[in-house]
N, C-alpha and C positions, 0 to 999 in steps of 0.2 A: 504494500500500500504506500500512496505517492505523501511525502510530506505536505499537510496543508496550504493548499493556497488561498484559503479564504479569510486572512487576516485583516479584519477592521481596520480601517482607517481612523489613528488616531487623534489626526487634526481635524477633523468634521466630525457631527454628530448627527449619524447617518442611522435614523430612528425607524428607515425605512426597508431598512439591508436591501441598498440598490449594492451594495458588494456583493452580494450572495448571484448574485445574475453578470458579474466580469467575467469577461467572455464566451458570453452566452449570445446564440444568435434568435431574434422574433421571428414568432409566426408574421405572416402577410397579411392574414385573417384581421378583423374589427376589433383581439381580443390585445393583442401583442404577447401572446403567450411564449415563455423562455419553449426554441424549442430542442424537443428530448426524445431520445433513443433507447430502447432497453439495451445496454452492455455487455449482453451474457452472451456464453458462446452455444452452450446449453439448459435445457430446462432442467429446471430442481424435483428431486427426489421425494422432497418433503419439505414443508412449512412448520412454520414454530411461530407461536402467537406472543409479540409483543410485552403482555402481557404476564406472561411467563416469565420471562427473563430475569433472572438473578435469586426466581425462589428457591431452585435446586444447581449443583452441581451438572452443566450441560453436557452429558457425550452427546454430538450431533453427527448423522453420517451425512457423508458427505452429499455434497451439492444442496444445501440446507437453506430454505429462505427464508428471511423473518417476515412477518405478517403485521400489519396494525389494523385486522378488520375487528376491532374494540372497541367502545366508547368510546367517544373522542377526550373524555376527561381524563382516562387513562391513558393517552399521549399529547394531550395539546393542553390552551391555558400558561398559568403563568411560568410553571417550569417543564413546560413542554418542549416539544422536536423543533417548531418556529421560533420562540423565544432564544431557544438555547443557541442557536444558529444566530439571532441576530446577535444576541447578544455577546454571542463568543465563551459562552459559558456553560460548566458541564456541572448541573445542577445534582447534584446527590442523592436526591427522594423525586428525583425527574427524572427528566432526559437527561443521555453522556453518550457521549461517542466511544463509550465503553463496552455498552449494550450492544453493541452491532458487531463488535470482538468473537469469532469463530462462526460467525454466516457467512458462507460463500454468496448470498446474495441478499438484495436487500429489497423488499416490496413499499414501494416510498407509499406515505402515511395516507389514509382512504378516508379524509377529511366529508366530513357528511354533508350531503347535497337531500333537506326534503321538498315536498311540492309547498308547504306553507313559508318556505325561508323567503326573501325579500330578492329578487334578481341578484341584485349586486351584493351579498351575503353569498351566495352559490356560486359566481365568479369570482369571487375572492378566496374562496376556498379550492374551485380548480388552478387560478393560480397559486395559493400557497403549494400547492401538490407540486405543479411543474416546476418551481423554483427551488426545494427543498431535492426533487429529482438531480436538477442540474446542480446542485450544492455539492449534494453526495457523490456525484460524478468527478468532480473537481477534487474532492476527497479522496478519489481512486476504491471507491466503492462500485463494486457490482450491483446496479439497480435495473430494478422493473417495475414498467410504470404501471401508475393503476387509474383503471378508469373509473369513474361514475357519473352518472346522469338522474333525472329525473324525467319529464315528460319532454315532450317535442321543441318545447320551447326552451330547454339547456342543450339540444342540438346544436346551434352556432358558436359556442364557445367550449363546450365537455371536453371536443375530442379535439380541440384546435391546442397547436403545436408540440403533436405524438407526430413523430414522420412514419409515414409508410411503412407497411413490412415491418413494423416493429412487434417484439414480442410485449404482451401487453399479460396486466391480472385485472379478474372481475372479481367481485365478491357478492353472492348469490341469496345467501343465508337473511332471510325476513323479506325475501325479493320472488315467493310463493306460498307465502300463508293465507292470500286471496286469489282471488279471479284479476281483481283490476292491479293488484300488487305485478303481479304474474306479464299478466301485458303488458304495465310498464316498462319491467325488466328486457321482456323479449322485444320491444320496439326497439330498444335502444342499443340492444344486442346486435340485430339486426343491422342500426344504421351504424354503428361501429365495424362492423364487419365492410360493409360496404364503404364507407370513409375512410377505414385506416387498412384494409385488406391486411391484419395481420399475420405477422409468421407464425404464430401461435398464442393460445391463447390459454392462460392458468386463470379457471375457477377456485374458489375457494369456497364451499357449498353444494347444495344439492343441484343436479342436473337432472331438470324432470324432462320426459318425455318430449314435450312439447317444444323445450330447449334443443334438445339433442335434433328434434324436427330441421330446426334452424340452423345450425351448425354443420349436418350435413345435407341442405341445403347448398350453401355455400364450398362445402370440401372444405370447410375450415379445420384445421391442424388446434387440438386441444387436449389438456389433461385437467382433470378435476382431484380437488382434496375434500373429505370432509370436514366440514368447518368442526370447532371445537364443543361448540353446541352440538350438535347434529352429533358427535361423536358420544357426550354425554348423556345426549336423551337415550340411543344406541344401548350404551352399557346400564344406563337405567332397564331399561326394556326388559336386557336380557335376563338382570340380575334379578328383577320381578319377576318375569314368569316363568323363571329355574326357580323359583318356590311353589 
């Protein structure tokens, strides 16, 4: 891993961390999104939730990537993953660039997009994502982007500045516990497939039918994980009705 370059400027008070985006190039698009690449050579093996991180002693096999499909209080806020980047600080009961020590790759943070947030609250959060991408890239981190949307109208900015052919993550998991949940998810599946023609795509969640409909639809190249939920209710299940 390459020595940092994202070293604050100490003569300005740069509140803004327009550092965290030097030598970063913009989307074209209306959004000026930093734009970003997944860096990997290959897909991972397995995912590790965020979350987790530092309650046990980690063996992780290889090609391991970490995940923040969490609550967003559990990575963001005042000693979170954006803070701690602007501020250059590796907060102890937070975020550290500690945490990310022994993942071959890193799934940047799946800042939450819902349909009641305010527009410019939901493009502020896909910009935090793409810039905290290109951060860790600068970092000499292995990252992969992640997407999310809401309905038709975070279509013009979601996926704007992912380039092409990039390997991309979704996170699936409460994106099928309704009918209208379900559709959302798959529209915008759909139009990501068709906007970013990915080289592959990591789920994180369930893949119901209707999804898989979609997917090979298109001949899209993907691998799915169960999310940590989905894994828990699982072992709940079976542990229930083995009595």
């Amino acid at each position: 891993m390459k020595k940092s370059s994202l070293k604050k400027p100490s003569d300005i008070k740069d509140v803004f961390g327009a550092f965290l985006v030097e030598n970063a190039q913009f989307s074209k698009g209306k959004y000026d999104m930093p734009v970003v690449r997944s860096n990997i050579d290959e897909l991972p093996t397995s995912l590790f939730s965020y979350q987790k991180v530092g309650k046990k002693k980690l063996e992780l096999p290889s090609r391991t990537a970490l995940h923040f499909y969490v609550y967003d209080y559990i990575f963001d806020g005042e000693y979170g993953v954006w803070n701690a980047l602007i501020r250059g600080t590796e907060f102890a009961r937070g975020f550290n660039l500690g945490k990310l020590v022994g993942f071959d790759y890193v799934i940047v943070p799946d800042y939450s997009l819902y349909m009641d947030m305010p527009i410019e609250w939901q493009i502020w959060n896909v910009y935090r994502s793409r810039v905290v991408a290109h951060a860790l890239q600068e970092l000499g981190y292995k990252v992969i982007i992640n997407v999310r949307w809401t309905d038709e109208t975070s279509y013009e900015f979601c996926f704007e500045g992912i380039e092409e052919g990039s390997i991309v993550a979704v996170g699936s998991y409460g994106c099928s516990k309704g009918l209208a949940d379900r559709k959302l998810f798959e529209s915008g599946l759909e139009e990501m497939i068709r906007r970013i023609k990915p080289k592959s795509i990591i789920i994180n969640g369930n893949v119901t039918d209707s999804t898989r409909h979609i997917l090979n639809k298109y001949h899209q190249n993907y691998i799915s994980f169960d999310s940590d939920t989905s894994k828990a209710l699982e072992e709940y299940r079976d542990g229930h009705e083995s009595k």
